[in-house]
N, C-alpha and C positions, 0 to 999 in steps of 0.2 A: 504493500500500500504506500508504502514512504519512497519508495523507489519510483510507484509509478507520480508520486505527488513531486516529486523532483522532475522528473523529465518530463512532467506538464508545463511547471513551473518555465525551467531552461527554452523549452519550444516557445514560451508565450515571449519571454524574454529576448529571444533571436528575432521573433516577428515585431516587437516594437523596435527594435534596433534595427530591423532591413527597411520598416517602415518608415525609419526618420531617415534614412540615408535614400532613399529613392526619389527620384524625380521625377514627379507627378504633374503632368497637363491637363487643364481643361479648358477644350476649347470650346468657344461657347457663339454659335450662329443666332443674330438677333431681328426678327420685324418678320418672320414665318406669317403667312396670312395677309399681309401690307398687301402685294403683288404677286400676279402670276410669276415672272421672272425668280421673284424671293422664294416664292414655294420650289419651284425647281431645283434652282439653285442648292439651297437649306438641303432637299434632301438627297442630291449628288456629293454635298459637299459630306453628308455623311457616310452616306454607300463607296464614293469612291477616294474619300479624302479622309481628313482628321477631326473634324465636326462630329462633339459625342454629348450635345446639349444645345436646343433650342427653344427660341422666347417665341409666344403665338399673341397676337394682335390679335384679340376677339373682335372689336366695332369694326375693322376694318374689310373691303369689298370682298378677298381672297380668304376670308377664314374656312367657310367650308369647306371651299378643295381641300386647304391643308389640313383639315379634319382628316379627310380621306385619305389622305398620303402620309398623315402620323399614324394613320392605325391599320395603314400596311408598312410601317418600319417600327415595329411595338419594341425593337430595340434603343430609340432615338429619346432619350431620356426630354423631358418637356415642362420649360416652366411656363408660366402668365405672364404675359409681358404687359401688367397694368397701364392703360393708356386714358389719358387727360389731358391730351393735346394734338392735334392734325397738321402736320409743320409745311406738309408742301402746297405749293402755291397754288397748283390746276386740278389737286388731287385733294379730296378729303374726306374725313369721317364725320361721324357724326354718334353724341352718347346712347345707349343704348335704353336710358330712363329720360323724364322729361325730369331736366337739372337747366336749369338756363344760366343759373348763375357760373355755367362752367363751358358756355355755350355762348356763340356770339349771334350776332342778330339774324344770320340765313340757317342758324343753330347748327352750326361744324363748332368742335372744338376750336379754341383758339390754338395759333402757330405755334407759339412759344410759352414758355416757363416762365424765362426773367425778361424784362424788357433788355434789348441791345440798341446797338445802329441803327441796325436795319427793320428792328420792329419794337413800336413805340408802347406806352404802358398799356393804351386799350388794345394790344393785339394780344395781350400775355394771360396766363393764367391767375399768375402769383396779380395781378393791379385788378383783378374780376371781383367782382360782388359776389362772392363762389359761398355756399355754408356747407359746415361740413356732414351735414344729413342729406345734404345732395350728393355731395361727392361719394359719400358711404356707399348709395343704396347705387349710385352707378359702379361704384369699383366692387361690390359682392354680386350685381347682375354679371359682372363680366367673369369672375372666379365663377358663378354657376353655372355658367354656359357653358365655359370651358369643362368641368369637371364632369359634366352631362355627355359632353362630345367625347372627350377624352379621361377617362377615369384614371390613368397612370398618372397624372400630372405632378412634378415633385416639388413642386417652389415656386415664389412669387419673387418678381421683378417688377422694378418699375421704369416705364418709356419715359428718355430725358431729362432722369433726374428730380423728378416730382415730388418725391417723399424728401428732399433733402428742402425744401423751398418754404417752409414753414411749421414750425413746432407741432402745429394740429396736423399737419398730413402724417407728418414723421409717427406721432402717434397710433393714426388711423393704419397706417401700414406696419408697425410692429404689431398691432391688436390683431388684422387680418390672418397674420400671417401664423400668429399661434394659435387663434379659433380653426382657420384649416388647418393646422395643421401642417404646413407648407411653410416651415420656416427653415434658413439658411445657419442660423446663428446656435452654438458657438462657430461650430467647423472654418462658415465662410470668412471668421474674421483671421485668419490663420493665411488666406491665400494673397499670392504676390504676383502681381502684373507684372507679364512679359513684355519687356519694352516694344516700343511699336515703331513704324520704320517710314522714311522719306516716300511719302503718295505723290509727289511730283516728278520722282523720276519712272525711266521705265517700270514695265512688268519683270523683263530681269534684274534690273536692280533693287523692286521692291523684294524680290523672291531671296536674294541673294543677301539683301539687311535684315530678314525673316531669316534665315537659317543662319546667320552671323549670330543673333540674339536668342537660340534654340542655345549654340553652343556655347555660349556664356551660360547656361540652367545650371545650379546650385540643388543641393537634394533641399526639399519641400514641396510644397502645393503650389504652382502656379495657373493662371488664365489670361487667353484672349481672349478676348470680343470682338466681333466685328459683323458686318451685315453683310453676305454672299448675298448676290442675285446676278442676272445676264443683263448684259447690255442691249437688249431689244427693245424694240420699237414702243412698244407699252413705257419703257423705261426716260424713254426724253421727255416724257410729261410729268415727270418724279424730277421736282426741283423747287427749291428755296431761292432768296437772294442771300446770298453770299455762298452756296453750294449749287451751283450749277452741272457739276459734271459727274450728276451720282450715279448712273446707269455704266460707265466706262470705270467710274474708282469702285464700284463695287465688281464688276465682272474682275477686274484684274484682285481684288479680294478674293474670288471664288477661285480663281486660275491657280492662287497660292495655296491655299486650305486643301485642295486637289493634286499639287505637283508631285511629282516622283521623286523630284531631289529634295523636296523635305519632307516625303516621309522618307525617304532615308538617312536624312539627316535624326529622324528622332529616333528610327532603329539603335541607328548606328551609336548616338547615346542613350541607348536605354531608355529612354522618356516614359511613361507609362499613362498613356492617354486616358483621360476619366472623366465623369459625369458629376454633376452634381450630386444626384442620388447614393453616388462613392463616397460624398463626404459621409 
């Protein structure tokens, strides 16, 4: 009994020890559901690429196809990718409850989060007359749908930064997140972003400061983000002022998360690609 209580002990003791020493990826594709191109994209980049964790845009046009295509890849782990705002200019959603105070006058979300430049304090969420029993009962509409659609869903995210933009959201989104059950924390606060790389040079040189920044990985938990989709025709009508060329920066994203010399670059060190649901 003491023999076999030893060599429990030793084996458990080798696994937190290979566990601290491994270098752990998660990459994480975000705005599933936004566009046809993204739905495609999202789910090439995990069938044929490093993509092992995506975000679904419930209000938006493409959500049900990507219904359909996450639950023919029931390995494609899936969070919410909570949305309270419609950033492109020709393209937009609209909430899924009547909330106007979160809603502009043709009732789409507004663009942005913080006022900037390029959009003034009425285009923003944070300068809106918003109460937070509007926002509640649109952001648990959008977790139902989702979990209706998709039952595996492992976690809540939020689109642009929302929950960070006022005491009361920040709130309403930790409370969310432990009622379902879909919460990230402790694990998530443990992980370190993998640097990110010069988007104005080529595709090979984006590809080539991506596997420069793989072989810098330190053993821990790390993650990217970023938003895969194709640069198709659907895609020139997906645009802001001040990001104009999102259909061509995202295709050259999908072309990286796909390439053959970085997955060989993660082989080759040992990377051990993961899910959220791994934390």
């Amino acid at each position: 009994m003491k023999k076999t209580m030893v060599l429990f002990l030793a084996f458990n003791f080798y696994t937190l020890i290979s566990a601290q020493q491994e270098i752990r990826l998660l990459v994480r594709g975000d705005d599933i559901g936004s566009t046809h191109a993204a739905n495609l994209a999202c789910i090439d980049a995990y069938q044929k690429g490093i993509v092992r964790s995506v975000e679904i845009m419930v209000p938006c046009a493409w959500f049900e196809e990507a219904v359909v295509l996450l639950n023919q890849n029931p390995g494609l782990d899936v969070g919410i990718h909570l949305v309270l705002t419609s950033e492109w200019d020709g393209y937009k959603w609209r909430p899924l409850t009547h909330c106007p105070g979160i809603a502009d006058n043709d009732g789409y979300f507004f663009p942005m989060v913080w006022p900037n430049d390029n959009y003034p304090d009425n285009r923003t969420l944070l300068r809106a007359d918003w109460k937070i029993e509007e926002v509640e009962a649109e952001l648990r509409a959008q977790i139902e749908l989702a979990l209706k659609k998709i039952p595996r869903i492992s976690h809540l995210s939020n689109h642009m930064g929302w929950s960070n933009a006022d005491p009361r959201l920040t709130e309403l989104y930790d409370r969310l997140q432990k009622e379902y059950h879909l919460e990230l924390k402790p694990a998530a606060d443990s992980i370190s972003h993998l640097g990110n790389y010069d988007k104005a040079g080529s595709t090979a040189s984006q590809e080539k400061e991506f596997i420069d920044n793989l072989k810098k990985l330190t053993s821990g938990t790390w993650i990217f983000v970023e938003h895969p989709a194709y640069d198709q025709p659907e895609m020139q009508g997906v645009f802001h002022t001040g990001y104009e060329n999102v259909g061509k920066d995202r295709d050259n994203v999908t072309r990286i998360l796909m390439s053959p010399k970085v997955k060989k670059a993660i082989a080759d060190k040992k990377i051990n690609l993961i899910s959220y649901k791994d934390l």
